[in-house]
C-alpha positions as CSV (number, residue, x, y, z in Angstrom):
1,X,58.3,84.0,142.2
2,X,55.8,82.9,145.1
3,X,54.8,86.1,147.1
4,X,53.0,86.4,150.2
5,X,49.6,87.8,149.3
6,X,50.6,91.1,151.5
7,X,53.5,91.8,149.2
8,X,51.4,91.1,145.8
9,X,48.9,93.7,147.7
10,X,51.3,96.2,148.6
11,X,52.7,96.3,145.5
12,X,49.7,96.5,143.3
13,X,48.6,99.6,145.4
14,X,52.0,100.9,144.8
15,X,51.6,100.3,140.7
16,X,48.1,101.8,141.3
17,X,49.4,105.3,143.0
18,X,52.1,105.1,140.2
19,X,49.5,105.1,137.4
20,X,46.6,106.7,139.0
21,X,47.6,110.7,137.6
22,X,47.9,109.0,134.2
23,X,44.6,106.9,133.8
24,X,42.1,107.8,136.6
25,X,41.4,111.1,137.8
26,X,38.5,109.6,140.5
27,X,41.4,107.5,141.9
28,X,44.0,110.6,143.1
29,X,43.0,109.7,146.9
30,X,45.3,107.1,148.1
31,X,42.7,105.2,150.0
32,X,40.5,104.8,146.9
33,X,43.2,103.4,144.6
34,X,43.1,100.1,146.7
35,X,39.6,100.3,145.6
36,X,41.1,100.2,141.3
37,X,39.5,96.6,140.2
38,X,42.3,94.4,138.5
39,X,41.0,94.0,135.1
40,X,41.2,97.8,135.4
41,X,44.6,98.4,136.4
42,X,46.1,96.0,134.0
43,X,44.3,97.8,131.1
44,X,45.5,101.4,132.4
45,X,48.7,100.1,133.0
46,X,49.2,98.6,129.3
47,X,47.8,102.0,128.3
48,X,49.6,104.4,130.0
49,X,52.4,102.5,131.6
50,X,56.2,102.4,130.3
51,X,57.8,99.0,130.0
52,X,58.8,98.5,133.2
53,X,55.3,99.4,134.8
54,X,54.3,96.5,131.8
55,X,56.7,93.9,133.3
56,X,55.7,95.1,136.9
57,X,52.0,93.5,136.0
58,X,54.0,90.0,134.9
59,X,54.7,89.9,138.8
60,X,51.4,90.6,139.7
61,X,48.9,88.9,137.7
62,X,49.5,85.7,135.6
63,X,50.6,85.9,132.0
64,X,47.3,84.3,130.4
65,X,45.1,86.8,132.5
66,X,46.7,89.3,131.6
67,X,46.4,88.4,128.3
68,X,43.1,88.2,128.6
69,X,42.5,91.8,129.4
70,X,44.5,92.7,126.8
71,X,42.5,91.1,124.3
72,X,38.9,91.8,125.7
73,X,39.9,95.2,126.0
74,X,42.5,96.7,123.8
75,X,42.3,95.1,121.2
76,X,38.6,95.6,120.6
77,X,39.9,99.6,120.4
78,X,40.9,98.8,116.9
79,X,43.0,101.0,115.0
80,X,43.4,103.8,118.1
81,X,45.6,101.4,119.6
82,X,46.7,99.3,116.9
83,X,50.7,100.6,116.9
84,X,50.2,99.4,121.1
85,X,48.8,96.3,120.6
86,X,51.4,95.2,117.8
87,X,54.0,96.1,120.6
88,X,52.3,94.6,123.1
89,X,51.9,91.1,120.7
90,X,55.6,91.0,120.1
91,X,57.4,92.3,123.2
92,X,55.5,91.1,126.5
93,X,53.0,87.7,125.0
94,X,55.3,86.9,122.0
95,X,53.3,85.8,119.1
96,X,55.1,85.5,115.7
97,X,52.7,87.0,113.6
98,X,51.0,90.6,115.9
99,X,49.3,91.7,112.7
100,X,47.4,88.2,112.0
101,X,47.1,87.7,115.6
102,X,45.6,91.2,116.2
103,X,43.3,90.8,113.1
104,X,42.0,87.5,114.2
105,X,41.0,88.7,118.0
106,X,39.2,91.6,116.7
107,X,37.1,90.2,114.4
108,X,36.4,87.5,116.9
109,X,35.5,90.4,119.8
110,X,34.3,93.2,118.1
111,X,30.3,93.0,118.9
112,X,30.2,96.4,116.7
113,X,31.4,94.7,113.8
114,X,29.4,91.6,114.5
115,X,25.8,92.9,115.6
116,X,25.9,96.1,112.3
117,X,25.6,93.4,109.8
């Protein structure tokens, strides 16, 4: 799906209004959520979002970055979010094993875990 950059902008201000009430009570003016930074909104959005907001993002933002946000920034979050992230491991970035997966990134990211021993 090739968009024209207007569209991709449009719509990531619309998923950005759409998600604003939920994650960011600085954003509620509609100038300022233009303003949301992406690695943001993908976070809030995995957060707070339902499944089709989560898809929404696949049209957005390419599958490995978002990804990326989702392991540099949920997963780290440990157990708060571990019944998310196991969700998020098997339905929308399909890896076989979520636990071992999970496990693995947060060990690896964790700087808590790494710099208190």
């Amino acid at each position: 799906m090739d968009y024209s950059s207007e569209h991709i902008e449009k719509s990531r201000i619309a998923l950005g209004r759409v998600i604003a009430p939920l994650a960011f009570w600085s954003f509620s003016n509609p100038d300022s959520v233009k303003k949301i930074p992406d690695d943001l909104l993908i976070e809030a959005v995995l957060i707070h979002g339902n499944d089709a907001l989560r898809r929404r993002l696949f049209s957005l933002y390419k599958p490995s970055h978002i990804k990326n946000v989702w392991e540099s920034r949920l997963i780290i979050q440990g157990p708060r979010l571990d019944f998310l992230n196991r969700m998020l491991a098997k339905d929308f970035f399909s890896i076989a094993q979520p636990e071992k997966y999970i496990e693995k990134s947060y060990q690896r990211d964790n700087l808590y875990a790494r710099f208190s021993t």
